[in-house]
C-alpha positions as CSV (number, residue, x, y, z in Angstrom):
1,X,0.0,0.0,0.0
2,X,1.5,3.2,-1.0
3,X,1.6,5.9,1.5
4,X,-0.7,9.1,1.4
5,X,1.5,12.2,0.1
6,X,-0.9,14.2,-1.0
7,X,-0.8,18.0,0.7
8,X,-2.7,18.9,3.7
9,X,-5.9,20.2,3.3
10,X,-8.4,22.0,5.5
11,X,-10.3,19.6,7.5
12,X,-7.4,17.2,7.8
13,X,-5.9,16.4,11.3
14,X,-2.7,14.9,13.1
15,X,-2.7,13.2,16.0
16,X,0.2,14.1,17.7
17,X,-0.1,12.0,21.0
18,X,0.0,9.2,18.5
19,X,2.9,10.1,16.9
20,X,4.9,10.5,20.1
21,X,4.2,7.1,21.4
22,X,5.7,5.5,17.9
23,X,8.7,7.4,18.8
24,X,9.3,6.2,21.8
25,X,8.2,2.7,21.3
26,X,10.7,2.9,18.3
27,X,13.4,4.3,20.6
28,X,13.4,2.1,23.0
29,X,13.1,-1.1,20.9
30,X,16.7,1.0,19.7
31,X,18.0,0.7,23.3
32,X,17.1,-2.6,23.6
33,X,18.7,-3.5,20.2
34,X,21.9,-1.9,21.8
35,X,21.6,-3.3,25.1
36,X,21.6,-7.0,24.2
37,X,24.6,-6.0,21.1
38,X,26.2,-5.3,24.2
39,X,25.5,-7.9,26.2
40,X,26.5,-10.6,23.5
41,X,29.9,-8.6,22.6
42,X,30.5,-8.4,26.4
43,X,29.9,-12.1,26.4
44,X,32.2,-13.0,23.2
45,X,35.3,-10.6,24.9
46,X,34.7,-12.3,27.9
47,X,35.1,-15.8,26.4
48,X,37.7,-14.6,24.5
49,X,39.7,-13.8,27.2
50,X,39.2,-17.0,29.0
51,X,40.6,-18.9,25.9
52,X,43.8,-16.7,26.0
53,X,44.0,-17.3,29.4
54,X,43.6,-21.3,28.8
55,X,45.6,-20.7,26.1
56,X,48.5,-19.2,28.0
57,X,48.6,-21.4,30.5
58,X,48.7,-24.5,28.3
59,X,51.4,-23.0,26.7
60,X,53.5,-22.5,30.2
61,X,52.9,-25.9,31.6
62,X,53.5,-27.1,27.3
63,X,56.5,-25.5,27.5
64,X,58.1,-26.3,30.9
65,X,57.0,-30.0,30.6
66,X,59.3,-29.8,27.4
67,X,62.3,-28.1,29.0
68,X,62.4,-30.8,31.4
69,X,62.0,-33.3,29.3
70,X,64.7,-32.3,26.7
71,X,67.4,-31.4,29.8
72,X,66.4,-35.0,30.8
73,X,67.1,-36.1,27.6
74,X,70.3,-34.6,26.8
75,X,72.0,-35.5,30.5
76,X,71.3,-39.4,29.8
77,X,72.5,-38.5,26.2
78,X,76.5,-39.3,25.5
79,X,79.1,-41.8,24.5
80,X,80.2,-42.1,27.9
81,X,80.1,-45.9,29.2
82,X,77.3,-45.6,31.7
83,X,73.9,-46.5,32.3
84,X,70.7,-44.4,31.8
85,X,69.8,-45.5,35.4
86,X,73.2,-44.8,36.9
87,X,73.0,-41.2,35.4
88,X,69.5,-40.7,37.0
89,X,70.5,-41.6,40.1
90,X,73.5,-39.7,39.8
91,X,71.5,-36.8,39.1
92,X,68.7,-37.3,42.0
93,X,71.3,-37.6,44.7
94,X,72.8,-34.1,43.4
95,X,69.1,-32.6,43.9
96,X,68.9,-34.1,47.2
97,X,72.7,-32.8,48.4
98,X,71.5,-29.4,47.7
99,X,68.0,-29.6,49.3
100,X,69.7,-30.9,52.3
101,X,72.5,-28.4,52.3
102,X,69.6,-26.0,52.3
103,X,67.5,-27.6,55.2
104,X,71.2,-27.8,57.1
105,X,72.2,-24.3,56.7
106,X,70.4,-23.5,60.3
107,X,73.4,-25.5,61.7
108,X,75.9,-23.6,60.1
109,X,74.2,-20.1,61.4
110,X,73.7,-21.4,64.9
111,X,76.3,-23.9,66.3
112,X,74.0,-25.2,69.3
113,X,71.6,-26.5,66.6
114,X,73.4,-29.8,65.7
115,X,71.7,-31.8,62.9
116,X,72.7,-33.8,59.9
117,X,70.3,-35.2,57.1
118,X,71.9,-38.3,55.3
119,X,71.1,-38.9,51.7
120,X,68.6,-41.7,51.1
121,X,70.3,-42.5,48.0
122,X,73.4,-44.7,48.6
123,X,76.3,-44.4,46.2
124,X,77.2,-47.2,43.9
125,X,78.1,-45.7,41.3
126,X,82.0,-44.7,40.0
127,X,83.2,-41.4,40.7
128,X,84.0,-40.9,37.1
129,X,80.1,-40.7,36.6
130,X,79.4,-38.1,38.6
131,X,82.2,-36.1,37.2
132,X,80.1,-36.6,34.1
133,X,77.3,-35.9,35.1
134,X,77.8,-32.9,37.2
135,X,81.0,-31.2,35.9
136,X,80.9,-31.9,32.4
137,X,76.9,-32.3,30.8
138,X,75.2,-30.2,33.5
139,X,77.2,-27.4,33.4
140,X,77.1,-27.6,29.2
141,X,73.3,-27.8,29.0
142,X,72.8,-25.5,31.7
143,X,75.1,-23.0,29.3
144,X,73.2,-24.1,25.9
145,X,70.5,-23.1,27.5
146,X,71.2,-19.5,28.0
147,X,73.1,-18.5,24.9
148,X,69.9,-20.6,23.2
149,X,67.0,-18.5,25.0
150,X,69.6,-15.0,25.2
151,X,69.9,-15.7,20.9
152,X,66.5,-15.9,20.1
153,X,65.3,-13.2,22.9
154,X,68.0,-10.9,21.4
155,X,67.2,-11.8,17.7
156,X,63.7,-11.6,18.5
157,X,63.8,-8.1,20.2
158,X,65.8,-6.7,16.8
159,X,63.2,-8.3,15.4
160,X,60.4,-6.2,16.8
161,X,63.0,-2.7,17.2
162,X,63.2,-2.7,13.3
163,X,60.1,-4.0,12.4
164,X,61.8,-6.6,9.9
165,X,60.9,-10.5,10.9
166,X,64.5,-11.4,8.7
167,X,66.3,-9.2,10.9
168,X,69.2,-11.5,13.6
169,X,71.2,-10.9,16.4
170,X,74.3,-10.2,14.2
171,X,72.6,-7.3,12.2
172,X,74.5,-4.3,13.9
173,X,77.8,-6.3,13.7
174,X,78.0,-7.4,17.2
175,X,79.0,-11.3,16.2
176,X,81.6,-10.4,13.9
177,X,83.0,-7.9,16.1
178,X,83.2,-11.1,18.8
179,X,84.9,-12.9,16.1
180,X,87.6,-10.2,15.5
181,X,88.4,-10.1,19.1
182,X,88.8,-13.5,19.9
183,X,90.9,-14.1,16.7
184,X,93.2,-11.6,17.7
185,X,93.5,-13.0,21.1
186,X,94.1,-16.6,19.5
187,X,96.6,-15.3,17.6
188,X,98.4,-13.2,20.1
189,X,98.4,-16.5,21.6
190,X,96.4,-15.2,25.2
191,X,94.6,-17.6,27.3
192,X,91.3,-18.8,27.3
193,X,90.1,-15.8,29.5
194,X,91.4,-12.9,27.5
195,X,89.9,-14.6,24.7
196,X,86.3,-14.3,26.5
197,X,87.4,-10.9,27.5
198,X,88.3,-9.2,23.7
199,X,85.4,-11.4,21.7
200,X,83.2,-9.2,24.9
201,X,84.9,-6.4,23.3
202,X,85.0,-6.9,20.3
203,X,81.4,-7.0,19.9
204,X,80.4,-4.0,22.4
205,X,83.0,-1.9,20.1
206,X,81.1,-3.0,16.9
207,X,77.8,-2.1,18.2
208,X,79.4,1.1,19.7
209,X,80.8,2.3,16.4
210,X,77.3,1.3,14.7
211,X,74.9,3.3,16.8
212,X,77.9,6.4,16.7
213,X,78.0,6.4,12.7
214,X,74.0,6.0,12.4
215,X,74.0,9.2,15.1
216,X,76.4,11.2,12.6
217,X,73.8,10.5,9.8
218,X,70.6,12.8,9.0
219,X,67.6,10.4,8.3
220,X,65.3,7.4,9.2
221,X,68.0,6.4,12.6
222,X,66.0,2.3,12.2
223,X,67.7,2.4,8.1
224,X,70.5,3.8,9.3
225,X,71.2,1.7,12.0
226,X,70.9,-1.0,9.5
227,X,72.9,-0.1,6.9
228,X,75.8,1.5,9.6
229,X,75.7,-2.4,11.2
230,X,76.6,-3.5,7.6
231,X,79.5,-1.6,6.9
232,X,80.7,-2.4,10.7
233,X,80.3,-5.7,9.4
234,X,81.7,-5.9,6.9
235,X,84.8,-4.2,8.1
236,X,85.2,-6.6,11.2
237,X,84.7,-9.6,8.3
238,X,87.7,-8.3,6.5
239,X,90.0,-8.2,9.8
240,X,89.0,-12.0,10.6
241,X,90.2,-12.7,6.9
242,X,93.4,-10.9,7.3
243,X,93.9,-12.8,10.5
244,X,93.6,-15.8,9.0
245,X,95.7,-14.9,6.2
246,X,98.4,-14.4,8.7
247,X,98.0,-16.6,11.2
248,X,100.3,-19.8,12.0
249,X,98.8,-22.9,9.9
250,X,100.3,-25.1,12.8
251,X,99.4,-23.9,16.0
252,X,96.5,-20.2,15.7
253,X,94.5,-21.2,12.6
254,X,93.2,-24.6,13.4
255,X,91.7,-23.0,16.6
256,X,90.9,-20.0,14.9
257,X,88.9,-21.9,12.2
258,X,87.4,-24.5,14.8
259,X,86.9,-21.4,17.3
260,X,84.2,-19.4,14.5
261,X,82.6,-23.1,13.8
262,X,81.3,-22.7,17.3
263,X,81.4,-25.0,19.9
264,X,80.3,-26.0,23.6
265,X,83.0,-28.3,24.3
266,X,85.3,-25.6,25.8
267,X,82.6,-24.6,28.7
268,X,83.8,-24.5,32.6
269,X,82.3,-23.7,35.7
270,X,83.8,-19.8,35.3
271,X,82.0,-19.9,32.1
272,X,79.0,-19.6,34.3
273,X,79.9,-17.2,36.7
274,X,79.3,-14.7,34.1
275,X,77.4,-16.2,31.7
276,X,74.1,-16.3,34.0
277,X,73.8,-13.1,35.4
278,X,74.2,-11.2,32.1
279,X,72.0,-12.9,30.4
280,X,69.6,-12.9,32.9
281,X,70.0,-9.5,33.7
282,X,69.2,-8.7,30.1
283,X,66.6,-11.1,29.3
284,X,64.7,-9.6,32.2
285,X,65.3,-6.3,31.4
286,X,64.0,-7.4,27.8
287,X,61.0,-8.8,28.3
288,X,59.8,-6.2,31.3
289,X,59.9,-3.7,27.5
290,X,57.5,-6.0,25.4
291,X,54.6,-3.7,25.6
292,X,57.0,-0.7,24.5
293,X,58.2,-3.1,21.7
294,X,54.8,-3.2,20.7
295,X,54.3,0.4,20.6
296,X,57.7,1.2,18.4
297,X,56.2,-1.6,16.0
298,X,53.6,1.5,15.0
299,X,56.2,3.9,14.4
300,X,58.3,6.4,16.1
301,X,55.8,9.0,15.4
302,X,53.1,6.7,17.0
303,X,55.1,5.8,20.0
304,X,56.0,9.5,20.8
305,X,52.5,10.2,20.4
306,X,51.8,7.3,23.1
307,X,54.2,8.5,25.8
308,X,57.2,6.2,24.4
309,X,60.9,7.8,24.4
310,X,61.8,6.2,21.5
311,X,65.4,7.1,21.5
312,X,66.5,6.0,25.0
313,X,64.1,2.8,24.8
314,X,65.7,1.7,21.4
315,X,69.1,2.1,22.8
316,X,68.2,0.1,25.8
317,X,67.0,-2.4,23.4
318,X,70.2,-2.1,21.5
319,X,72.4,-2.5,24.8
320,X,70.9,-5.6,26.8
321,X,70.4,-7.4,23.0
322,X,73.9,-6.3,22.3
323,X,75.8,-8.0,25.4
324,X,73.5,-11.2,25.8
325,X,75.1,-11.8,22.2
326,X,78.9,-11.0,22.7
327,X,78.6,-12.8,25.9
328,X,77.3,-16.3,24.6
329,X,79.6,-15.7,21.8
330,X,82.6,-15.1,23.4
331,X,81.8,-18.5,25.3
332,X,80.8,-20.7,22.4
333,X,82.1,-18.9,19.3
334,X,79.9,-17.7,16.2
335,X,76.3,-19.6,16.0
336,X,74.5,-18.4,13.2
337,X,70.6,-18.6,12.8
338,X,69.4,-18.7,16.2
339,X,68.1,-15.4,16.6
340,X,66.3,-15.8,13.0
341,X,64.6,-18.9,12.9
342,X,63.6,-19.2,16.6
343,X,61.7,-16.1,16.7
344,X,60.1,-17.2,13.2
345,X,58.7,-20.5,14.6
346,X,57.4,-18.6,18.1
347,X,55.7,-16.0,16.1
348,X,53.8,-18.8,14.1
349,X,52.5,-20.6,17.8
350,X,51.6,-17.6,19.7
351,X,51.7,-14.4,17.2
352,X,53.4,-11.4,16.6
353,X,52.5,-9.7,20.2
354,X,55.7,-9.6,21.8
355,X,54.3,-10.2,25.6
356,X,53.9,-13.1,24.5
357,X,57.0,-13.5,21.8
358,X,59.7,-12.7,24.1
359,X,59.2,-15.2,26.9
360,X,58.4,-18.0,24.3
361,X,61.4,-17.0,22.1
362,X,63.7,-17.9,25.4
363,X,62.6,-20.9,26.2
364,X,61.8,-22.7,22.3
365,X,65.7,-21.0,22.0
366,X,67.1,-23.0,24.4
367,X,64.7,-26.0,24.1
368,X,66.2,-25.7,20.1
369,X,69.8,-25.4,20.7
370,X,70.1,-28.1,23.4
371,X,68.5,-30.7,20.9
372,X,71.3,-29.5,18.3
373,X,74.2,-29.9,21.1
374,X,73.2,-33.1,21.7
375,X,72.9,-34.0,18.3
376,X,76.8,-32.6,17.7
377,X,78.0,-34.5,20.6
378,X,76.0,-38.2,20.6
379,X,75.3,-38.6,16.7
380,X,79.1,-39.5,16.1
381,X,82.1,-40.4,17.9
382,X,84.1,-36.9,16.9
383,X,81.8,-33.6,18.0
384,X,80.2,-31.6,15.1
385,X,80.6,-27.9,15.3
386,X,77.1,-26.3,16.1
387,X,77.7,-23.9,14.2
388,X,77.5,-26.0,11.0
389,X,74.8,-28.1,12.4
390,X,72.4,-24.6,13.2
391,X,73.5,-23.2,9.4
392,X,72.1,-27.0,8.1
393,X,69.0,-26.1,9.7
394,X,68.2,-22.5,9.3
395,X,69.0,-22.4,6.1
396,X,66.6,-24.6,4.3
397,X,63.8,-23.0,7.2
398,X,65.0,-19.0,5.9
399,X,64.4,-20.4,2.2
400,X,60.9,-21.2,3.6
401,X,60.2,-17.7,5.0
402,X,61.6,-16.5,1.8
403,X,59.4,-18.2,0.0
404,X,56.7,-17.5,1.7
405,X,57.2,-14.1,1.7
406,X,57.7,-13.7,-2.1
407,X,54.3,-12.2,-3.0
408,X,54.7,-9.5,-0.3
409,X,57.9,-8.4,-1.8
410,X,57.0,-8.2,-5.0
């Protein structure tokens, strides 16, 4: 039925009452429209968030159930002439010294309180074993696992502070700037400390000379740190070459050559004592920044607009990422690929947010480079290099990113 447009006419009459009530009838059936629009997206965020929540916690307990069992895995790993039981037990009465060292430390702070706790666990075992055990795959796993989840945390944080997913630890120079130093040191013939000591420096001074050439430079300071870092790079490259060139083929360039292959056989106790703290110093430090990392991912001029100092958070960035990666390679020598591939495979499980990238890219990191240890040290009689081993493996997985990433580029 078509409605009545004709013009009003003497005669004709509006009810206005009637009129009124349509439009509130109409307005409310709005508000109640609204209200339950409201309700069910209230309902959907709320279920959401109970399946990240589930979702994060699976992924904790996932992960830590992992951890353990690859640590497990690698201690009973090794050509060593022991059994897997002997090892275990090996390992259990080491747990149980220390929890009763702990539960005796009351006697050593008050005299009158004389107690001792025996362990349950009698020794049969040879002492050789628990040399094994304790002072030799312990103390290697223990390290693989920090330079593993400090690689891919620092990787990953370049990652996020240039906003380029093909970006690595190595990108401002720092690994070939280890490399420099502890060739030099080889050569000069120094011990294994000053080695440690001028691959540290080596790699702050690359960094250093990176972030003071991209200051010197008018223009976009994240392209610029980028293309400083390559230069830097390069140059370092060219004085490991010239080392080489020079060095004794006897004695310096076997190590040399075996030294940038990288390698966990060389790890002590005093490895450790340093090892640790920085690492965890800077992994915390790290992953307390993810929701500014998230911000600087918009843009500088975004971030500013948000409340984020862009320049002091992207040098802190720059610092902690810079010594967790001269520190593990001045310990192990040059592993390549870590810091790409790890934060590549996180990013697929839990996405791109970095609260939770960063904490995942530690652990998978180390979870990934103790399988590859163990792999180098039980899969033959002579030890692979890791080095090679990671290159084996990240290469074929950056072809896949490339590949994948082929229509975006073009």
């Amino acid at each position: 039925m078509e409605p009545d447009t004709r013009p009003l006419v003497a005669g004709d009459t509006i009810s206005l009452s009637s009129s009124r009530s349509a439009d509130i009838d109409l307005r409310k059936q709005n508000d109640s429209e609204l209200d339950r629009k409201g309700d069910l997206t209230a309902r959907g965020d709320s279920v959401r968030r109970k399946e990240r929540r589930f979702w994060i916690k699976a992924s904790i307990i996932i992960i830590s159930v992992l951890m353990i069992a690859v640590f497990l895995f690698c201690v009973l790993s090794g050509y060593y002439s022991c059994t897997k039981w002997e090892v275990l037990l090996v390992l259990a009465h080491g747990i149980l010294d220390g929890v009763i060292w702990v539960l005796e430390l009351p006697c050593l702070l008050f005299p009158d309180l004389a107690y001792t706790i025996g362990n349950p666990i009698p020794v049969t075992w040879s002492p050789n074993i628990d040399l094994v055990v304790w002072d030799v795959r312990v103390i290697r796993i223990v390290a693989v696992i920090f330079i593993g989840g400090g690689l891919a945390l620092s990787g990953a944080s370049y990652q996020c502070l240039f906003r380029n997913p093909l970006v690595s630890e190595s990108i401002l120079g720092v690994s070939n700037g280890a490399c420099f130093g502890a060739c030099l040191a080889i050569l000069l013939m120094l011990p294994t400390f000053f080695i440690n000591v001028l691959a540290f420096i080596g790699g702050g001074l690359a960094v250093f000379l990176t972030y003071t050439c991209s200051k010197m430079l008018r223009g976009n300071q994240t392209l610029l740190l980028v293309l400083t870092g390559t230069v830097v790079s390069s140059i370092f490259s060219a004085g490991i070459s010239i080392i080489k060139y020079v060095a004794p083929t006897e004695t310096a360039l076997p190590e040399i050559t075996f030294w940038l292959m990288g390698s966990f056989a060389k790890i002590t106790k005093g490895d450790l004592l340093y090892l640790i703290p920085i690492i965890t110093i800077c992994a915390v430090i790290l992953i307390r920044m993810r929701w500014k990392m998230n911000v600087l991912a918009l843009g500088d001029r975004e971030a500013r607009a948000l409340g984020v100092s862009v320049g002091k958070t992207r040098a802190i960035i720059v610092v902690c990422s810079t010594l967790i990666a001269s520190v593990s390679v001045c310990v192990c020598g040059a592993i390549a690929w870590v810091g790409i591939i790890i934060p590549q495979i996180v990013r697929h499980m839990v996405g791109p947010d970095c609260r939770r990238l960063m904490p995942c890219a530690f652990f998978i990191g180390g979870i990934f480079l103790m399988l590859v240890d163990v792999a180098c040290r039980a899969t033959i009689a002579a030890e692979l290099p890791v080095g090679v081993v990671t290159s084996l493996i990240g290469a074929p997985m950056f072809f896949m990113i490339l590949f994948r990433a082929k229509t975006a580029w073009a």
